[in-house]
N, CA and C of each residue as an Amber inpcrd file, in Angstrom:
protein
   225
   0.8410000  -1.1910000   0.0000000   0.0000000   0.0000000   0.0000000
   0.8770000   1.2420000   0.0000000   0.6030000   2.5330000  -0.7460000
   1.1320000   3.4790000  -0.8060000   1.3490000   4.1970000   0.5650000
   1.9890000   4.6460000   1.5580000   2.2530000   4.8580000   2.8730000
   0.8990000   6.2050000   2.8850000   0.5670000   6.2000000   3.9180000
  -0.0360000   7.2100000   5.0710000   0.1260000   8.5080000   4.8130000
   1.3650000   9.0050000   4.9090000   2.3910000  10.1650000   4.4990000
   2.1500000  10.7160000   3.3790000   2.4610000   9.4960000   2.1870000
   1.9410000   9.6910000   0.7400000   0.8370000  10.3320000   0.8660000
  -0.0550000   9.6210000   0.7930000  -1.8270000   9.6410000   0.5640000
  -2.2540000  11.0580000   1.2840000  -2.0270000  11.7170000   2.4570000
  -2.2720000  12.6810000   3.3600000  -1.7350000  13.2660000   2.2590000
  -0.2220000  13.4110000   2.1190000  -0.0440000  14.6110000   1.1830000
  -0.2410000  14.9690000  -0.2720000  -1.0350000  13.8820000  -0.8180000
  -1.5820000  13.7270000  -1.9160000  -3.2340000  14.8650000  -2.1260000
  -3.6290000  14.1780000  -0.9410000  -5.1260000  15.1370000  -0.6970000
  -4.6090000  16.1540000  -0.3970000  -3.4260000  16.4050000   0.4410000
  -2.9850000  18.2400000   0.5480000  -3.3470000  18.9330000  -0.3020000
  -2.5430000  18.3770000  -1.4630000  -1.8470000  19.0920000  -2.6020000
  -2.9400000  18.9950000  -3.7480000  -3.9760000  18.3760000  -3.7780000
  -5.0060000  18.6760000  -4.3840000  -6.1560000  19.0430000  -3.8920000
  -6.2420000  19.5960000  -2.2610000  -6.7110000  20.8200000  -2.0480000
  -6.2210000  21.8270000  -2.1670000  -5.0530000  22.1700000  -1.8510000
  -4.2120000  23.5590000  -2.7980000  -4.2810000  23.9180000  -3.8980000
  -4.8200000  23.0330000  -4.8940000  -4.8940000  23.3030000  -6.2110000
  -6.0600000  22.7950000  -6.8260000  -7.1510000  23.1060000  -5.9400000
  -8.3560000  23.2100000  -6.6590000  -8.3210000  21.9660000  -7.6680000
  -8.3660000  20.6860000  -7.1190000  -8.3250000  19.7110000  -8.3890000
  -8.9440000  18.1510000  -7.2860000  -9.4230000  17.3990000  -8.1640000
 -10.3180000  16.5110000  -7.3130000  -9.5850000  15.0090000  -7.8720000
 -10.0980000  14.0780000  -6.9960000  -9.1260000  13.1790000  -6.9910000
  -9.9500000  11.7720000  -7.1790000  -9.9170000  10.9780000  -8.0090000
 -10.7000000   9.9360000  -7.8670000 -10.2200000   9.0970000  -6.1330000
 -11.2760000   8.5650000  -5.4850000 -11.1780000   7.6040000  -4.5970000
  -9.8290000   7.3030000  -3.9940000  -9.9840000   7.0070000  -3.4040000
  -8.5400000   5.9900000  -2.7900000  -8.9360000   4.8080000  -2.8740000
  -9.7120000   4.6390000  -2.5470000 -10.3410000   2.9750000  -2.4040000
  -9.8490000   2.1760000  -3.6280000 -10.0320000   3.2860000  -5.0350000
 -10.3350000   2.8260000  -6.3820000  -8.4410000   2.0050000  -6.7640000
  -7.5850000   3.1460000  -5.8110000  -6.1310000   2.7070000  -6.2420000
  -5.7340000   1.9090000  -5.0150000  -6.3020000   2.0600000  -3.8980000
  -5.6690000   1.4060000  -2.8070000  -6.6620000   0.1710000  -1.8840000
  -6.5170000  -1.1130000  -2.3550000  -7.7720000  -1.7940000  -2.1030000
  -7.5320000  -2.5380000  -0.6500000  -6.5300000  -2.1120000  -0.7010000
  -6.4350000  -2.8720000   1.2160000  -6.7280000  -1.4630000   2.2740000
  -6.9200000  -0.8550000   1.7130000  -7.1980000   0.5480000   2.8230000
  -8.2450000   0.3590000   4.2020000  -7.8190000   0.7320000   5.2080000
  -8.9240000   0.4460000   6.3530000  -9.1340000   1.9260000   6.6890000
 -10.1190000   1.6780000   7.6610000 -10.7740000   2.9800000   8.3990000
  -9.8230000   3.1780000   9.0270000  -9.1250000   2.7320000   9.9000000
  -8.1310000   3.4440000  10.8010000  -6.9520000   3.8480000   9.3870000
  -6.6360000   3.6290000   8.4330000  -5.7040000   3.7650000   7.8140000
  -6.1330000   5.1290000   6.8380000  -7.8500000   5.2020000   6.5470000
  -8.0320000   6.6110000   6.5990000  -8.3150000   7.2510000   7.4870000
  -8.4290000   7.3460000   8.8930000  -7.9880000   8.2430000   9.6390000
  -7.0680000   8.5530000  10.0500000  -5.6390000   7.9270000   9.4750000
  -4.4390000   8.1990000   9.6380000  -4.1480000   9.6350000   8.7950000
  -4.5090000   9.0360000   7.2590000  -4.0080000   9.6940000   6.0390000
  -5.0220000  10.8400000   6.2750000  -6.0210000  11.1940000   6.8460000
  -6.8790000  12.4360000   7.0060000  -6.3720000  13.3010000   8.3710000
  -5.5000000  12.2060000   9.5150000  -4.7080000  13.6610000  10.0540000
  -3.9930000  14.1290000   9.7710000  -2.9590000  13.1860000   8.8240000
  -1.2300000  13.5500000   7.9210000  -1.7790000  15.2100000   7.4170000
  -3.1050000  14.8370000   6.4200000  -3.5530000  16.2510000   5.5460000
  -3.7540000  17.0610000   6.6970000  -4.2920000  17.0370000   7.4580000
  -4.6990000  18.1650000   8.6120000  -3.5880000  18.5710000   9.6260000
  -2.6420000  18.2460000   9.4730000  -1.2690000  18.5500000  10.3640000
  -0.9140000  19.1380000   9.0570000  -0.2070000  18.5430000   7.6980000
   0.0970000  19.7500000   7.1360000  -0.7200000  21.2080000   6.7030000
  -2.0370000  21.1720000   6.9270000  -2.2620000  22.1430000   6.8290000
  -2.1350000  23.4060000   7.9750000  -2.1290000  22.4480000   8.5740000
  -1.6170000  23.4200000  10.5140000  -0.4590000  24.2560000  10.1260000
   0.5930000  22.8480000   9.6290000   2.1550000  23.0070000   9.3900000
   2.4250000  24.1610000   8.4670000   2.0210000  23.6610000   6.9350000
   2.1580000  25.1340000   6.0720000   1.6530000  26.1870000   5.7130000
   0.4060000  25.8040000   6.1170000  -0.6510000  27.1830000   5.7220000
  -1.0490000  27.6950000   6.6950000  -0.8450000  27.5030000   8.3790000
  -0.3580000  28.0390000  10.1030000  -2.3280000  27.5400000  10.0850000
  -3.0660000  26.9700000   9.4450000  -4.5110000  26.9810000   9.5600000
  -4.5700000  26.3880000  11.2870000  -5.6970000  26.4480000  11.7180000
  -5.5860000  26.1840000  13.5390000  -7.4550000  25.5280000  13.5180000
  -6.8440000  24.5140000  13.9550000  -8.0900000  23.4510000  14.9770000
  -8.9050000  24.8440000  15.3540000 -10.3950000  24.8670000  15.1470000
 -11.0920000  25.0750000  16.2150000 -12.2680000  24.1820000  16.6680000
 -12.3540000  23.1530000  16.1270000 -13.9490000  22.8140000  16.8780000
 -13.6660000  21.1100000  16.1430000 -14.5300000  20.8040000  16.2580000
 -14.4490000  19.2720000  15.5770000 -16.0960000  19.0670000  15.0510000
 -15.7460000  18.1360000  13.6690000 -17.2270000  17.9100000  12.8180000
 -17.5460000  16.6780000  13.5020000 -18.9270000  16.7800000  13.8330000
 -19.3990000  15.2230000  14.5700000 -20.3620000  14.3760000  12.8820000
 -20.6410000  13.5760000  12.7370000 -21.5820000  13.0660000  11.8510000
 -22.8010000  12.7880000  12.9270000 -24.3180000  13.1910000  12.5190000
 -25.2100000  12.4640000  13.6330000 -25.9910000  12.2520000  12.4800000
 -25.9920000  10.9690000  11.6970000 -26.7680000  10.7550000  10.8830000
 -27.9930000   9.3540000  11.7320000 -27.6200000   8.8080000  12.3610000
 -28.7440000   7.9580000  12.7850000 -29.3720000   8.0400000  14.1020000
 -30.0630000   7.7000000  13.7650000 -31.2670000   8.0260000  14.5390000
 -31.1450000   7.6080000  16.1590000 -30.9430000   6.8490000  16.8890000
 -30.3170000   6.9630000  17.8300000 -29.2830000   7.4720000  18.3380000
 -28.5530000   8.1250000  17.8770000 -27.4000000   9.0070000  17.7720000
 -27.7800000  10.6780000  18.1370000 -29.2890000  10.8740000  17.0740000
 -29.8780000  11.9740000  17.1180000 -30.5590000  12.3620000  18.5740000
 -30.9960000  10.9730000  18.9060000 -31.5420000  11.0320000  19.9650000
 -30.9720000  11.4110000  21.0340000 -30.0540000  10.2820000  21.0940000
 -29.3210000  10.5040000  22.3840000 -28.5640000  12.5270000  22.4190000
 -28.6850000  12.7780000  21.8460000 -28.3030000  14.2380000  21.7420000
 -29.0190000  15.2690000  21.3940000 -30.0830000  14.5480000  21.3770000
 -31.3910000  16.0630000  21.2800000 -31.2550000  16.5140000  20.1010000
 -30.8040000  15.7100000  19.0880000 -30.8330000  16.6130000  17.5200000
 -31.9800000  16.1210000  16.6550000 -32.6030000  17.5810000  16.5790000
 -33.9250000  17.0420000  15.3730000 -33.9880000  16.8640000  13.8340000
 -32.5280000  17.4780000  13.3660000 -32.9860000  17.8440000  12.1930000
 -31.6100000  17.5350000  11.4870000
């Protein structure tokens, strides 16, 4: 598999340049969830790193319905 490092700085560099990327999945077929949440902090540390961008908050997903619940979200 193409390393962690790679792949993070692959999505960097084609968010810097406005350009879209087919899948990973499509080139990298052993890929796991923890192995994209690796390669999705690599991109988010370099963007800390070169472009000084700064953490503020974190995206939750509450797509199901017990999820919604348990947190009072209606909509």
């Amino acid at each position: 598999m193409e390393t962690v490092e790679g792949l993070g700085e692959e999505l960097y560099r084609a968010l810097r340049e406005c350009r879209t990327l087919d899948p990973l999945t499509e080139r990298v077929a052993d890929i796991s969830i923890e192995d994209a949440y690796h390669i999705s902090q690599r991109m988010v540390s370099l963007r800390v790193e070169r472009d000084g961008e700064q953490i503020v908050g974190k995206k939750i997903g509450v797509t199901s319905k017990p999820v919604q619940d348990m947190l009072g979200v209606f909509q």
